[in-house]
N, C-alpha and C positions, 0 to 999 in steps of 0.2 A: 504494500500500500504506500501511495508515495506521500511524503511528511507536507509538501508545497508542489504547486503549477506555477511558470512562468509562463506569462502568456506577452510576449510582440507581436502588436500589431504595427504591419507597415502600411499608413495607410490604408486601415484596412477601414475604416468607418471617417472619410473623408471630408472636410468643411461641414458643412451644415446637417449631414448625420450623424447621427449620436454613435457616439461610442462607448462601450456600457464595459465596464471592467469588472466583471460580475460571471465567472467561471469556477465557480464552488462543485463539489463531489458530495453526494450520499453512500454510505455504504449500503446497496440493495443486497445481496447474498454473501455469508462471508464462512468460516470454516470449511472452505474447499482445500483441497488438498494437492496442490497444481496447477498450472497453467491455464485459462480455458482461453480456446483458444477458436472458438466458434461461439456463438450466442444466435436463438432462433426462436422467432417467433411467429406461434402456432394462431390463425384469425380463423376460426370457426362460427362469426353471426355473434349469438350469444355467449360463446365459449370464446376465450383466449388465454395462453399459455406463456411463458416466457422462459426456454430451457437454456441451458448450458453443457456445451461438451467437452469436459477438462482432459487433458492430457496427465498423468498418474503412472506412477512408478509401476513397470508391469504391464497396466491393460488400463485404457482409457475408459472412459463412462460419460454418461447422458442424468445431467438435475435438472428437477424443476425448482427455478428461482424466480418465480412467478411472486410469493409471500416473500417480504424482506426477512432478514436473520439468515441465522444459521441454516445450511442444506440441511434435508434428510437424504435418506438412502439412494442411491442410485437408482434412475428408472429403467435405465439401458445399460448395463455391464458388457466389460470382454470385446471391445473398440478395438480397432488397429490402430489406428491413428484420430484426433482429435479436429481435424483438420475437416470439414463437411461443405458441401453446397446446400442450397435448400431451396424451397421454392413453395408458396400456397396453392389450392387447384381445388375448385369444386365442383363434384360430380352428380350425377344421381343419387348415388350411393352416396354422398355425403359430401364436408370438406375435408380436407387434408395436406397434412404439413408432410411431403417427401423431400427426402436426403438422401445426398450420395459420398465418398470420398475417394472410392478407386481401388479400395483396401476390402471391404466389408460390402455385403450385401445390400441394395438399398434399402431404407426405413424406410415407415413410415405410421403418423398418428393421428388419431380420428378425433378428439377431444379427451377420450377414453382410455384405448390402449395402443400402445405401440406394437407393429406386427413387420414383417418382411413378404412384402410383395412378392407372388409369383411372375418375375419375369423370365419368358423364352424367347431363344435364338442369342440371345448374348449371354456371357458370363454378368450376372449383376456387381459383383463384386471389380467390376473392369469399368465400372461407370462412374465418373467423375467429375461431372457437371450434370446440372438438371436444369432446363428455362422450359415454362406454358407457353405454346405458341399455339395459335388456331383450334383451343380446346384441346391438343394433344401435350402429354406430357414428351419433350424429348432430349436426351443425355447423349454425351460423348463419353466415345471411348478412350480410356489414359491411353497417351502416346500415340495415337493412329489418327490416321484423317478419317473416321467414321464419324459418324452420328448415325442415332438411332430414334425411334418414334413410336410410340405405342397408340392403341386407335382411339379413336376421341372419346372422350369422358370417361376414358381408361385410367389405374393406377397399375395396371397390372394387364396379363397377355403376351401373345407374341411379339418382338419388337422386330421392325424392319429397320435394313439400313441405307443409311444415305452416303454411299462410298465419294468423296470427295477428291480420292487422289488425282485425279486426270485435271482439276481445276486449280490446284495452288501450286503453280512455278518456284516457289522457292522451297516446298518442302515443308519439314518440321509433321508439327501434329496439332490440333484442335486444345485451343486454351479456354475459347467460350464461346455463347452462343446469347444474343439476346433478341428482342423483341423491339422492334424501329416502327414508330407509328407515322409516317407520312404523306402526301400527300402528288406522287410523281406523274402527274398526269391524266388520272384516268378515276381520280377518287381519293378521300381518304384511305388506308387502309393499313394492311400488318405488314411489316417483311421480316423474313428470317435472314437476322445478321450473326456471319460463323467469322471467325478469328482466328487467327492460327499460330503458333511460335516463333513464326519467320515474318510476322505482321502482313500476310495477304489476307485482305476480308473479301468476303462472297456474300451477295446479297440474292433473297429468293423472294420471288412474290407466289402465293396458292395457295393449297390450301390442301390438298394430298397429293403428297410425293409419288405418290405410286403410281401415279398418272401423267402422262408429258399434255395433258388439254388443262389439268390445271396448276399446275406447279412450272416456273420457269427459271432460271437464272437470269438476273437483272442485268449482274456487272463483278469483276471479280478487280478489287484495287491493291494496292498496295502501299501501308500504312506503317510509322513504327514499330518495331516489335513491341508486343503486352507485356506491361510488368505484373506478375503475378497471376494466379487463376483467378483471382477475385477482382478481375481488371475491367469490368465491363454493369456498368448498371444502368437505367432507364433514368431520366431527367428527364421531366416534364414532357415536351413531344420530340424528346430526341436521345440517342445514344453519349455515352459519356466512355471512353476508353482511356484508363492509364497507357499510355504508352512512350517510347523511350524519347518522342518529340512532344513530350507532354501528356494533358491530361485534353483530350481530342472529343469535340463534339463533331459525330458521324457528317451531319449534314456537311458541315465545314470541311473538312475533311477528304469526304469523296469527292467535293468541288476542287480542293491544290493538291489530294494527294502528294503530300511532300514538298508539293514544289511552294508554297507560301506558308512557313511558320507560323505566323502570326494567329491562324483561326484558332491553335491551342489557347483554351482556358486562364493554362498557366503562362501565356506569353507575359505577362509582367513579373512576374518572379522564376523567367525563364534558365536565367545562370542559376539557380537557388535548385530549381527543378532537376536539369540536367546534372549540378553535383551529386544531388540524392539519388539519382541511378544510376550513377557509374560506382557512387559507393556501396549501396543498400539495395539493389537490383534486385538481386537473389536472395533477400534476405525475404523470409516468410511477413507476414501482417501487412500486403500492402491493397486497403480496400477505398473506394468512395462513398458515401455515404451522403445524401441529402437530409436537411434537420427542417424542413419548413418553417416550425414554427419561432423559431429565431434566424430565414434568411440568411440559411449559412451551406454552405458545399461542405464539409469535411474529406480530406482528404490523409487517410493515415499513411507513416510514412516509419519504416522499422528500421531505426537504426543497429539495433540488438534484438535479438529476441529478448523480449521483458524487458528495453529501454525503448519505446517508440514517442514523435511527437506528432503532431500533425498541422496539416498545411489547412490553411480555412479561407476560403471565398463567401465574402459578402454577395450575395444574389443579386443584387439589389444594384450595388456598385460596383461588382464585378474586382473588388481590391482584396488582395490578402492579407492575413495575417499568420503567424503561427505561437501554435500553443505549443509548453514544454508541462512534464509532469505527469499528462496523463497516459498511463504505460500500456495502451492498449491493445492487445490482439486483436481485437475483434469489434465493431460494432453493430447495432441494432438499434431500430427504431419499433417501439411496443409501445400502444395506446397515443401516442403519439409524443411519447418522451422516450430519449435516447438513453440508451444505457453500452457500457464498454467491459469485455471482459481482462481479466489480467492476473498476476498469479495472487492465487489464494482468493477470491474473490471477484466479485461479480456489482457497476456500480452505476447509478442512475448519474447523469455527467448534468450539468448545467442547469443543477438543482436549490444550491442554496447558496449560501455568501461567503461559507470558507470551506476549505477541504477538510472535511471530518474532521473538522477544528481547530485546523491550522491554516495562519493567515496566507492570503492570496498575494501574489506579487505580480502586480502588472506593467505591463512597460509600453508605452504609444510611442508612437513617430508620426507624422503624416509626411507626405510628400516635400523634398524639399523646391522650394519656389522663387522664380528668380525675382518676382514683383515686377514685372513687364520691362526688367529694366536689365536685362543680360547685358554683362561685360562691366555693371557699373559697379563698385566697390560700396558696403555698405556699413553701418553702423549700427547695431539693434539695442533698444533701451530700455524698452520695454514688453510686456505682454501682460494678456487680462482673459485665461482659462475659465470658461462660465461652465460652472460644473453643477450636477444635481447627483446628490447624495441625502441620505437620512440619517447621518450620523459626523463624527468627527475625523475624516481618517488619514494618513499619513501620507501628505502625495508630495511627490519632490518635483520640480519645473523651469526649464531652461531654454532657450534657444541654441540650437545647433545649425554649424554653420558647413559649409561648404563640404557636403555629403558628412561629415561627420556623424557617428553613432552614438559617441559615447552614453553613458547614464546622465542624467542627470543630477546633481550634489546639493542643489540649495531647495530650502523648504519653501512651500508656497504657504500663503495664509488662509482659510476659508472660512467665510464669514457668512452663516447659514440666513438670510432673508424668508420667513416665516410666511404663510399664507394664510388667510382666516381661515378661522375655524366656523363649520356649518352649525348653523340657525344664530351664529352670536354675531359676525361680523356684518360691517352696513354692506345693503345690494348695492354697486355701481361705483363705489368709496374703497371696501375690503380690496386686496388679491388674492383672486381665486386659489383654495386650497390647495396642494399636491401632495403625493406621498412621500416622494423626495423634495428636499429644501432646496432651493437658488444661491450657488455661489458665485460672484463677479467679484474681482476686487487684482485691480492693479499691480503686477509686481515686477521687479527688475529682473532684468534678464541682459544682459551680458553679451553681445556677441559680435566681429567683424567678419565677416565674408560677401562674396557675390548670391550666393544663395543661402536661403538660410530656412528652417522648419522648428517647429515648434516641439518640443519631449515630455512627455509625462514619465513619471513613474509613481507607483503607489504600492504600501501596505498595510492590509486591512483584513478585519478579520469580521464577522458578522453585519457587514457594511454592504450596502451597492454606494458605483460609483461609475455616474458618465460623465462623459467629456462631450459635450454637445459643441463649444465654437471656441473659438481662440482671434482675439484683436490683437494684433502687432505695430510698434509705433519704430519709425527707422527713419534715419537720415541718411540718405544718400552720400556719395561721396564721388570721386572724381575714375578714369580710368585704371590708372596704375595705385 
């Protein structure tokens, strides 16, 4: 369990958005005994579920950590590996949460119990991804250019395959499969997008494969190679692919194929990107993750197995930031609050104002900015950080200048500006109440460069804290 998060944002919550420094931990499950190193959750209507599958000395297993505290007993024992895909689907016969990891048989669970599907024509235990496409469930085989397809509203049956080798020029083997909801001329509709280890994607439109009148090949391109198996997730009406030229929305994508950079995600924290997969490529834990409800991308990034940070996109402004601390393998989103696994323990992220009760360290930057006056030498004297918080908390604040990073070292003052209180202040006279208090208040700030950006740092412990605007006062100076 880590004791603190350091969270930098660069620019991640820009001018006139607020920036909320406000990245606390709950412990949702705890007395695990290992790694987990998957987290899945089961949406059955009125049932849902929230398990974990930890990696353990011996032989891995499957909890439910649905209830905070302590696990009980394992629901799935004798695992190869900890390591799982997953995916929702519902049928006649019900809903159902299936898994696969490539090691062990597929799973899967009804609300009720957990069982192993009878699948034929493949080895199940050789299937190592799982994506719903056109009401079929369908998985790839480890290491080969197959896919395979079970018949619609099936969890179980024959599976047919979709031999892919004759379409990928570079080879390798099938890393994922997802679901492209677009729009290419002839309708909204589904396609089936395949990924391979050599980064050729193949795009299908239809609807059964086992038929050339409704199943076709669109277009076969050639993309990045995927980092990780967990490289591919659905974003709003579009594909999202870690890949080694970033983190690739499909649409953009199959238009430069390679040849224009820039349509990656991560083109602004593109040097940032490319270090972390020449370093950490192959290192296991690398997922994306959409949080809606805080207008954020997640994007996890493993430096160590059991040291990971991650990389995070504002939706909104398209800026990043990253957070340090929270050591995650895995995450999930259940009921609509995110939770991340990690060793010993299982934890709802972006829940309360400190980490299991140790203070939060945050650190800002926004962009630095020439003040429309490139090339001109400057003086900076002042700044005035209008901040809303509900308490007294420790924030330090400076001007930095010409790309500089450092921290900041001097204390700001904040001087909480009160709002009426409801039925006692006058209407039209009072200011309107808030939850968080209004700080504005002038301070010095220090700095000569051509460019120059504003710094936060703070810590705080059972506190929120945003940074909504920043005024700067500067005298210009001469060329040289």
């Amino acid at each position: 369990m880590p004791a603190e998060d350091a969270v930098e944002l660069i620019n991640f919550f820009p001018r006139t958005t607020m920036c909320e420094l406000r990245f606390g931990y709950d412990v949702q499950a705890s007395a695990i005994s290992g790694e987990v190193e998957t987290l899945m959750a089961y949406e059955g209507g009125a049932t849902s579920r929230l398990f974990a599958i930890v990696s353990q000395v011996g032989t891995d297993n499957i909890y439910n950590v649905t209830s905070s505290g302590a696990v009980g007993a394992a629901v799935v024992t004798g695992l190869t590996n900890a390591r799982w895909q997953h995916v929702n689907i519902s049928t006649s016969g019900g809903a159902y949460l299936i898994l696969c990891n490539g090691a062990d048989d597929v799973r899967s669970f009804d609300g009720t119990t957990w069982a192993t599907p009878s699948i034929t024509g493949v080895t199940s235990a050789n299937l190592i991804h799982v994506n719903v496409f056109k009401n079929r469930l369908w998985f790839i085989e480890v290491n080969t250019l197959r896919a395979w397809y079970l018949p619609t509203q099936s969890i179980s049956g024959a599976a047919a395959a979709l031999d892919l080798r004759a379409f990928c020029p570079h080879g390798g083997y099938l890393m994922a499969m997802g679901t492209w909801t677009i729009d290419a001329g002839y309708g909204v509709d589904d396609h089936a997008v395949f990924i391979t280890s050599e980064g050729d994607c193949l795009v299908y439109r239809g609807t059964d494969p086992s038929s050339a009148s409704t199943w076709a090949l669109v277009g076969v391109w050639w993309l990045g190679s995927p980092v990780g198996r967990r490289c591919m997730i659905k974003y709003r009406g579009d594909l999202l692919i870690i890949t080694q030229d970033g983190v690739l929305p499909l649409s953009g994508a199959l238009q430069s194929s390679r040849v224009n950079p820039r349509v990656a995600l991560t083109d602004k924290i593109q040097s940032t990107m490319a270090a972390a997969v020449e370093l950490y490529g192959s290192t296991f834990g690398w997922q994306l993750l959409p949080f809606p409800q805080e207008s954020m991308l997640i994007l996890n990034v493993p430096v160590t197995v059991g040291t990971q940070e991650q990389y995070v996109m504002n939706m909104i402004t398209g800026s990043w930031g990253r957070f340090q601390g929270w050591n995650a393998n895995y995450w999930e989103l259940y009921n609509d609050k995110i939770y991340y696994g990690t060793l010993n323990a299982v934890h709802q992220a972006w829940s309360s104002n400190d980490d299991g009760g140790s203070a939060i360290n945050g650190k800002a930057l926004q962009a630095f900015n020439y003040f429309k006056s490139r090339g001109i030498l400057k003086r900076f004297t002042m700044m005035k950080p209008t901040l809303l918080t509900n308490g007294s908390p420790s924030v330090q604040g400076t001007i930095n200048t010409d790309f500089d990073t450092a921290d900041p070292a001097s204390s700001l003052s904040t001087v909480a500006v009160d709002g009426a209180t409801w039925d006692s202040g006058v209407w039209d006279t009072a200011l309107w109440g808030i939850d968080l208090s209004l700080s504005s208040v002038w301070q010095g700030a220090f700095g000569v460069g051509y460019c120059g950006a504003p710094r936060l740092a703070s810590q705080s412990t059972g506190l929120q804290l945003q940074w909504v605007a920043t005024e700067i006062v500067l005298e210009p100076g001469g060329i040289l």
